[in-house]
N, C-alpha and C positions, 0 to 999 in steps of 0.2 A: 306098857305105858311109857316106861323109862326111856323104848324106841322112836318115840313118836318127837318131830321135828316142834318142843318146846322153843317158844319164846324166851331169851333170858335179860339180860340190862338193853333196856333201848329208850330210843328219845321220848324224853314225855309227850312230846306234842304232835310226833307223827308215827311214834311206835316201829320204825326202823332198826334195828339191832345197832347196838353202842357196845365201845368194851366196858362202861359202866355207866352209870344211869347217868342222866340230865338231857342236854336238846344239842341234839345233829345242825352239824354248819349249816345245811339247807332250810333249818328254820327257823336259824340265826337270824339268817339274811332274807327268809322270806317265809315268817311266821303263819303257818295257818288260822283260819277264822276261831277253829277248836282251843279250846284251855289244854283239854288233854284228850289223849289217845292209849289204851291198852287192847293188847291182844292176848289169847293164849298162845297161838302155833305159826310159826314160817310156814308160808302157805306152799308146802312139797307134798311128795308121795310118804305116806298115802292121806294125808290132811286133805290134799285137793277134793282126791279120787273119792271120800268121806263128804267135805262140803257140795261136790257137786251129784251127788246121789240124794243129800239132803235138801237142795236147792231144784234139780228139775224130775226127781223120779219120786218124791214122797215118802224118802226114808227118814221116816221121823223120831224113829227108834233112839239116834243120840241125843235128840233135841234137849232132856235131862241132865245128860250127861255134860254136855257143853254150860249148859247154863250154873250147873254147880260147880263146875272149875272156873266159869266167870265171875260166881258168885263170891267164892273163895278169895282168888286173887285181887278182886275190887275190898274186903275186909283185908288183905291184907296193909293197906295204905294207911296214910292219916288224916288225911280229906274227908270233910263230910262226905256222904252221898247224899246223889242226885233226890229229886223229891219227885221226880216221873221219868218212866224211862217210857221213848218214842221210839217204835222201828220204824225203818225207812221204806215209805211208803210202795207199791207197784199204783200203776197206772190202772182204772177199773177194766180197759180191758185185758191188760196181761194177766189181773187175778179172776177174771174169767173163764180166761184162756188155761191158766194154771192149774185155779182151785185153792190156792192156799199163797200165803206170804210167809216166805222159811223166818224171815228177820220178827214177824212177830210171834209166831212159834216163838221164837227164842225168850222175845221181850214176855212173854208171859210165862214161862215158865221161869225164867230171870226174876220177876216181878212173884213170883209165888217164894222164890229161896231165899229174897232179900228182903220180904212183905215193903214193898216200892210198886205207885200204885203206875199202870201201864196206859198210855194213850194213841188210841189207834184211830179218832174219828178226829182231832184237832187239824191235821196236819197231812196234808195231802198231794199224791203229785197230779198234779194239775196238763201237764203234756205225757203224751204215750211217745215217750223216748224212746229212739233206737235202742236194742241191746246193746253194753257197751262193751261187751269180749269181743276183740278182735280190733277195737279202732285204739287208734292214735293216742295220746296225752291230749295234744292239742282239738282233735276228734268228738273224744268224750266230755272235753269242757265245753265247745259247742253244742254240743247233745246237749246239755242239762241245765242249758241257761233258762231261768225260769222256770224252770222243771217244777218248781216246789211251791206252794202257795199255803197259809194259815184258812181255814177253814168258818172257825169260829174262836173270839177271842180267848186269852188265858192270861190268868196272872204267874204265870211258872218263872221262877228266878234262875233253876239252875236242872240241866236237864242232861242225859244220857241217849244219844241213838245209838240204837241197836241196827247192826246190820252183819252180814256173815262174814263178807272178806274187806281189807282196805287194800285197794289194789293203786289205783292212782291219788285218791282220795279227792279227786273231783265231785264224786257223791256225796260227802258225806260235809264236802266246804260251802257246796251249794246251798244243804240241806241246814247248815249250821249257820250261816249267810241270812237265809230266809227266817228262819228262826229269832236271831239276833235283831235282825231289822223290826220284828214284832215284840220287842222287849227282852228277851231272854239273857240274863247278864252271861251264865255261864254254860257252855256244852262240853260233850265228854262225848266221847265214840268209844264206843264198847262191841269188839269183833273179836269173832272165830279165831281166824287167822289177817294174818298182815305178808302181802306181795312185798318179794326184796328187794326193789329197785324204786325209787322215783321215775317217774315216766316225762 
């Protein structure tokens, strides 16, 4: 475990690596929608090679495993927690085509270790968005514009999505965007691992 590509001080808000905690110039100057952002892993070898076996071939065997070092590292703060945690949605037909949503695998085993209750029908993505491996910064933000839509209403104040990687964090601004615009004062992204560059 001591091998494995640990996250250590990085920016509250976009979970970037810092040589000590608080918020990275880039979102000094251009604040993401999120309150905050934690990861466990720099998304390397073999963290990838791990998330993407749990992500398109159905190994769900860490699924546990990740959510109790999530579990963990979120007690470790002084912030309340969230009061629901939302994985980020697939479109119905990729979870057709799949069978399963890894991000809510996650959120429910997350939701059993921190008894934090898990919402998987409010909040929905509404367009079957291209896959976004392989495009652009600029690519993936057209992708996902209106991607998201509320379902059915909530009074939820303060919320946690769950998703596996933040790679450009156009997912998860969109998703926190749409959320916000329906009341939600505060979000939090809570991931696997976190990609080491801004795109």
């Amino acid at each position: 475990m001591n091998d494995l590509p640990w996250l250590g001080h990085c920016c509250q808000r976009c979970a970037l690596p810092l040589n000590e905690a608080g918020i990275c110039g880039q979102c000094l100057q251009q604040p993401p929608p999120q309150q905050l952002s934690l990861a466990l892993f720099r998304y390397e070898t073999p963290v990838n090679h791990c998330i993407a076996a749990f992500k398109y071939h159905q190994q769900l065997v860490f699924t546990k495993l990740y959510a109790r070092l999530l579990a963990d590292k979120t007690r470790q703060r002084n912030n309340a927690l969230p009061e629901v945690l939302i994985p980020i949605p697939l479109h119905p037909s990729r979870m057709r085509s799949r069978g399963y949503n890894q991000s809510a695998q996650l959120a429910d085993a997350l939701g059993n270790q921190l008894d934090i209750a898990v919402d998987k029908t409010s909040f929905i993505r509404q367009r079957n968005t291209s896959p976004q491996t392989g495009l652009s910064g600029k690519q993936r933000k057209r992708n996902l514009k209106q991607a998201f839509a509320i379902r059915m209403a909530t009074s939820y104040n303060h919320v946690a999505l769950i998703d596996d990687v933040y790679t450009t964090g156009h997912t998860v601004a969109e998703a926190t965007r749409c959320l916000q615009q329906n009341g939600v004062d505060t979000v939090e992204v809570w991931t696997i691992a976190r990609a080491m560059r801004h795109y």
